[in-house]
N, C-alpha and C positions, 0 to 999 in steps of 0.2 A: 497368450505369451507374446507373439510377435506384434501384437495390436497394443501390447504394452510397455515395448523395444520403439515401436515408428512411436507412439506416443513422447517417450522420452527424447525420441530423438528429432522431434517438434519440436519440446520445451525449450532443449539446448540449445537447439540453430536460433529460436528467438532471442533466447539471453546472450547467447553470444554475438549474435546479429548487432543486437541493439548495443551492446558495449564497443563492437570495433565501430560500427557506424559513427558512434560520439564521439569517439576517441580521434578517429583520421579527422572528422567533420572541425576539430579544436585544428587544429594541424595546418588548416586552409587560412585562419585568422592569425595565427600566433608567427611564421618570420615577420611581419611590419614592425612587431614589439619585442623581438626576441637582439641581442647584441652579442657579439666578443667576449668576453671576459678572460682574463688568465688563469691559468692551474693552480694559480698559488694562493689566489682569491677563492677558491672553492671550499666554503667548511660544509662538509656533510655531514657532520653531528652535532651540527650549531646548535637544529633546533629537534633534534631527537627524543627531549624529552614531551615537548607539543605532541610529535606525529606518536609517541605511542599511548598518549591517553587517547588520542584518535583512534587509535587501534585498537584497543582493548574492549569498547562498545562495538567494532563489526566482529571480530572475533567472539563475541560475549554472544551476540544474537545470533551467529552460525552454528552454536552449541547446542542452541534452541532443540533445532531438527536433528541434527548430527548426533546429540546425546540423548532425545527420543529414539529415536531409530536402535540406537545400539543396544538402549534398555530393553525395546523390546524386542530384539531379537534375542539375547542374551535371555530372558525372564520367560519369555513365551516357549514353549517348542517346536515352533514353527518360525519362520521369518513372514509368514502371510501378511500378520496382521504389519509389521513393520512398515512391508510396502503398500498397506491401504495406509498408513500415515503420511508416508512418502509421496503419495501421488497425490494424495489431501493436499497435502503442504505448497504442493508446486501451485498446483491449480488455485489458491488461494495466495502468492507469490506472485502470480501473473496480474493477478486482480490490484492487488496493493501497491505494482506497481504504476500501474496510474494513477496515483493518487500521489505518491512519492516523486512521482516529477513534476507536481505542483510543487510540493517542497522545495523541491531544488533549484526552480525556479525564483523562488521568492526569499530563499535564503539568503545572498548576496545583497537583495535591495534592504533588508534585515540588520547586515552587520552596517551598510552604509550608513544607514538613520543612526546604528549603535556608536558610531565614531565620530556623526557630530552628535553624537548626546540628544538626538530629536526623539523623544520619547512617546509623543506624540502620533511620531511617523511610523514608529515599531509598531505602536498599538493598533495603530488604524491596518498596518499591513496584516496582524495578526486576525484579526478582524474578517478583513477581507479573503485569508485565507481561509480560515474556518467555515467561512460563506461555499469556498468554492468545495472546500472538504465534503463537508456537508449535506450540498449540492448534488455533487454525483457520485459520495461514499453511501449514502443510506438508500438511492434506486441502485446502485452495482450490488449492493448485501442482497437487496429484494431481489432481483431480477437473478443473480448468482443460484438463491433458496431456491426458484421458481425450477427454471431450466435445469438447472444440474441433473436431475435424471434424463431428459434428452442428449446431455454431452459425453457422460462414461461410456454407455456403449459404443459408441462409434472412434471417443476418442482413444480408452483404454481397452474396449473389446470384454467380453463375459468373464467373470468371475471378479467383477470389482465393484459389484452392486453396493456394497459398506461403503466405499468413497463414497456416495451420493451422501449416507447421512452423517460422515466424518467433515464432509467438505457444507453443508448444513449447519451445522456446530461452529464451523471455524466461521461462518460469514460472519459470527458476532466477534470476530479477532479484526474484521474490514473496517467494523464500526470503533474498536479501542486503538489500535495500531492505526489505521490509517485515519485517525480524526484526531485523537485529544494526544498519543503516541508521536504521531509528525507533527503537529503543531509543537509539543514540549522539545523535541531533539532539534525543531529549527529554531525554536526562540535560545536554548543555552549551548547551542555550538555558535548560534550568532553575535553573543551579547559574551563571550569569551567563559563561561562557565562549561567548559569541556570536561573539566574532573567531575563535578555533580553528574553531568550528563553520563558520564563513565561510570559512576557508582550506583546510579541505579538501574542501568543495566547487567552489571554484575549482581546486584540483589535480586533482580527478578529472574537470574539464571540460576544463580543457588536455589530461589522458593521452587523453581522450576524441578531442577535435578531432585530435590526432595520431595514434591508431589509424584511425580513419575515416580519413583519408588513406592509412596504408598497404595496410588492408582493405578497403574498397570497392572499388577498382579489379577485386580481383580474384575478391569473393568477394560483390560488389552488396549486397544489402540483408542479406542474412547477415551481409556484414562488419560493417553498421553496427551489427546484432544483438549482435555477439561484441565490438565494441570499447564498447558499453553496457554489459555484463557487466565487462569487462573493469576498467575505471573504476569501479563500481560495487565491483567488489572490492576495489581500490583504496581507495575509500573508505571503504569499515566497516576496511579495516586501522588506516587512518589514527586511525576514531574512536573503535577500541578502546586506542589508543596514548594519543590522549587523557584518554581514560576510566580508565586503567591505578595512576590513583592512590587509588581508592575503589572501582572495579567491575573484580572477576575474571571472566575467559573463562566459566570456570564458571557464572556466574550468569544468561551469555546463552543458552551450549551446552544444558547437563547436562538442564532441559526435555524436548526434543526425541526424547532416548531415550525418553518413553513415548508419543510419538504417533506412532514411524516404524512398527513392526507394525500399527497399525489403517489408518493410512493407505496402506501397503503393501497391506492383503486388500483393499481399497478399491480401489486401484488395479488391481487385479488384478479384481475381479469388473465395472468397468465396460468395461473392456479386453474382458473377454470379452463382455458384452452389444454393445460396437460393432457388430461386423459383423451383428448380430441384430435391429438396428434399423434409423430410416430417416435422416432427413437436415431434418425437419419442427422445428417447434418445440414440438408435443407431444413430439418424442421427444428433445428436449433437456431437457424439465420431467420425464420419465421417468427420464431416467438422473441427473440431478442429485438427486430425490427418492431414489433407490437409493443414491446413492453417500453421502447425508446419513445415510440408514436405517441404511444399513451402518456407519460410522464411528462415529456416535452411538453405536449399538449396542451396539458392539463395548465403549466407554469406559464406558457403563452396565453392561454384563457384568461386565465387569473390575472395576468401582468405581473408577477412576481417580480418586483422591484428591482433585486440585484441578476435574477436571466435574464432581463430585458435590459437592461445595460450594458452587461456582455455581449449580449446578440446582438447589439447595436454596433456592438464597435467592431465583433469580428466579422459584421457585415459591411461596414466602411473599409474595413482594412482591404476585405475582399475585394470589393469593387475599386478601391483608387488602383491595387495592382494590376486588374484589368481593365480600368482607362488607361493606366500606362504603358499598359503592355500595346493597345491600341493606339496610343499615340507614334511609339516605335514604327 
């Protein structure tokens, strides 16, 4: 119980960490470009109807969890399985968020191309994003599958053994949501199609809400695992449909064939290390450093065209700021 209180209250201090960190960090750039303006010039409902189809997809996705959780406590007679959905959820929320601040990175350079009509420029970004998705979404699923029983005990303490294989299950949500999922929400929030981007997330929250009803009952916190998934997939159909007039399958897919062997030997060599280890949290820092060693590795070996471009440059960038910090 209290292993499953500090746990929580991990999660929280990181998500909220990282929100006020952004937030002040904006705060240091923004008087140069901020000005005066008068009270009278203020319309605050100008563009009201923009910010709420904005709203409607983060509100539609917090349902997600919020309205699993309720069904199954509500449907269940226990709230157990509730919170093995719940600590699922998070732990597979922290993972995705790495992946989602590639997004938000590259969103911005997105709508640019989209306002001078360089279509060109969208595509090749879209491109390069799905490289980096790709990249480090299908080793994070592997290595997440591997480890995950080294992390519950220490992180959530006894009696939460079912996370290991609820948060197993969801790693295939890392690979739809954080790959073909953030590619579609940044290509039609960038290119001004926000109401599409709106609708089908309300439709994968509806398929959602009605699978949990037929799932849960009989399959508890599983179900609500498998009708997440389920919606989920739902939804990249949906955003590829959308997408379907400027961005080919191919540009999300074709990627992925150079990262499934490295991440395959990967998953394969912490597999084996499992039963060799113990259950601590050094020996979760062990096998995650193995299974980075490895994958890395493997991509360096090979020369995999687009890591090795990357590593080129975040190793120049490195080093010019420490010539210049040496110059000082």
């Amino acid at each position: 119980f209290y292993g499953a209180m500090v746990a929580e209250g991990i999660v929280a201090f990181i998500l909220a960490a990282a929100v006020i960190v952004g937030r002040v960090a904006s705060w240091l750039y923004l008087p140069k470009y901020l000005c005066k303006i008068s009270v009278r010039e203020l319309q605050p409902f100008r563009n009201f109807s923009v910010i709420l189809v904005f709203f409607i997809p983060h509100i539609a996705t917090q349902l997600y969890t919020i309205v699993a959780q309720v069904m199954l406590g509500k449907m269940m007679e226990t709230t157990v399985e509730s919170g093995y959905f719940a600590q699922a959820d998070r732990i597979i929320k922290l993972c995705l968020a790495v992946l989602m601040s590639i997004t938000a990175v590259i969103s911005p350079r997105i709508a640019r191309c989209y306002a001078r009509c360089d279509w060109e420029g969208i595509i090749r970004y879209v491109k390069k994003t799905a490289n980096f998705l790709w990249m480090l979404g299908l080793p994070l699923a592997c290595g997440i599958f591997a480890v995950i029983p080294t992390v519950i005990p220490w992180f959530l303490g006894a009696g939460y053994e079912k996370v290991v294989f609820l948060v197993r299950v969801f790693c295939i949500l890392i690979l739809l949501h954080g790959t073909v999922g953030s590619i579609g929400s940044l290509y039609l929030v960038a290119v001004e199609k926000q109401k599409q981007y709106a609708l089908t997330i309300v439709v994968g929250t509806v398929i959602n809400i009605i699978l949990n009803a037929l799932l849960i009952t009989k399959f508890q916190s599983l179900g609500a695992a498998i009708a997440s998934l389920l919606a989920e997939f739902v939804i990249d159909i949906l955003l590829l449909y959308m997408m379907r007039d400027r961005i080919r399958l191919g540009y999300l897919l074709s990627p992925i064939v150079k990262y499934i062997a490295p991440s395959a030997v990967m998953l394969g060599v912490l597999m084996f290390l499992l039963d060799k280890v113990g259950t601590g949290f050094t020996d979760t820092v062990l096998l995650v450093a193995v299974g980075m060693a490895v994958y890395f590795g493997l991509l360096l070996i090979f020369k995999e065209p687009f890591f090795m471009e990357n590593l080129r440059s975040v190793l120049s960038s490195v080093l010019s700021r420490i010539k210049k910090k040496g110059e000082k």
